[in-house]
N, C-alpha and C positions, 0 to 999 in steps of 0.2 A: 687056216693058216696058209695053206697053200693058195689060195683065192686072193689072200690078201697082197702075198709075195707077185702074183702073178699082175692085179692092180698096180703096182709101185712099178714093175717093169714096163708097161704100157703108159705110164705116166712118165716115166721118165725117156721112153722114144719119143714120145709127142715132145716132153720138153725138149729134148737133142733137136727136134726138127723143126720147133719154132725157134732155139738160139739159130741154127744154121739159115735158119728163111730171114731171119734180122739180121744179121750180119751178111748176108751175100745182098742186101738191099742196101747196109751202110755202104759197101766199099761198091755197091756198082751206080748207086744213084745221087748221094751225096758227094762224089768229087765233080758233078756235073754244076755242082752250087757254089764255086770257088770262084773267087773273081778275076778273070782274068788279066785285069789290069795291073794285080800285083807282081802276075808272075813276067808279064811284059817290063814290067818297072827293075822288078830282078834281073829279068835278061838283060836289057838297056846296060843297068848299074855293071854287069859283071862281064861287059862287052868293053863298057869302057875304062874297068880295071885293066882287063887284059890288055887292051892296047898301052895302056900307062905302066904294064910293068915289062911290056916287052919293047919299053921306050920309043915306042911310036905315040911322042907327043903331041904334034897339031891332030891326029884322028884321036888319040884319045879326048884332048880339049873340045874337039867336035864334037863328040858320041856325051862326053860329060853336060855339053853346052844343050844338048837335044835331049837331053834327061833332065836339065831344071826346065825347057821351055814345056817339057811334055806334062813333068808329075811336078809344080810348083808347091803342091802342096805336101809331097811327099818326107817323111822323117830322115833321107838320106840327103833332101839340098844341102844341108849344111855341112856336109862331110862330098859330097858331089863340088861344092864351091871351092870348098880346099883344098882340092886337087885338081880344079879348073888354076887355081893360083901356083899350083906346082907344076902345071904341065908351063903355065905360063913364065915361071921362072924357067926351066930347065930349054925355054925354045929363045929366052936373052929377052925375053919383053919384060924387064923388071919394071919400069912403073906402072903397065898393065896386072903386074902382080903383086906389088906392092898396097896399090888401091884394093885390091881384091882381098887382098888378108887385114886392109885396116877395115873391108865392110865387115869381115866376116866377125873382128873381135868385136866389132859397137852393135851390131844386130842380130848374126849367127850364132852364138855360144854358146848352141848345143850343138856343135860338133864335135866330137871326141879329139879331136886333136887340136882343140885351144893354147894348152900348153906349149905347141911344136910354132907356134905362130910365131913369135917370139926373135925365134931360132930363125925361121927363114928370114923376118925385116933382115936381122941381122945380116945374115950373109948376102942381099938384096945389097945393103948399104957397102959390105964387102967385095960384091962384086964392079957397084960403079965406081970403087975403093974412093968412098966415103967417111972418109974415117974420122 
């Protein structure tokens, strides 16, 4: 009995010290295998939110426009375009923004904010008070 008890303790340090040897090898060896281009794609993206909401519009439009030429293929152009068209309403270039939210309803329409499109034509035709 006591032999046995004493086996199960030994078996289970070994087990404690091969979880610990596989986990100190997940978290030290595998974030070496992360791509970095998403997280550059991230940064880009949330560089050029920042400038868009602390209304520095032409660097935000910059940083937006150097984020579809970088990641074209990225699942944020479409939502990156649509705020390339707000930065460009908000700096007075409505037909430059206007053209921009009619590509994004005929070709883009998986950006989450399709429904908001709408809304800006309008205020677009509002502002050159086209009524």
């Amino acid at each position: 009995m006591l032999f046995t008890d004493w086996r199960v303790g030994k078996n289970m340090q070994m087990f404690k010290k091969i979880i610990i040897t596989i986990l100190f090898i997940f978290f030290t060896v595998l974030p070496g295998f992360t791509t970095p281009n998403v997280s550059k794609e991230t940064e880009v993206f949330q560089e050029a939110e920042s400038f868009y909401y602390s209304k520095n519009y032409p660097l935000a439009l910059e940083t937006f426009t150097e984020f579809a030429d970088r990641f074209p293929l990225s699942q944020l152009v479409p939502d990156v375009q649509y705020k390339r068209a707000l930065c460009m309403f908000h700096m007075k270039r409505f037909d430059d923004s206007f053209a921009l939210f009619e590509k994004i309803e005929q070709r883009l329409r998986s950006t989450r904010y399709l429904d908001f499109i709408s809304f800006w034509k309008g205020m677009i035709h509002f502002q050159k008070k086209e009524y």
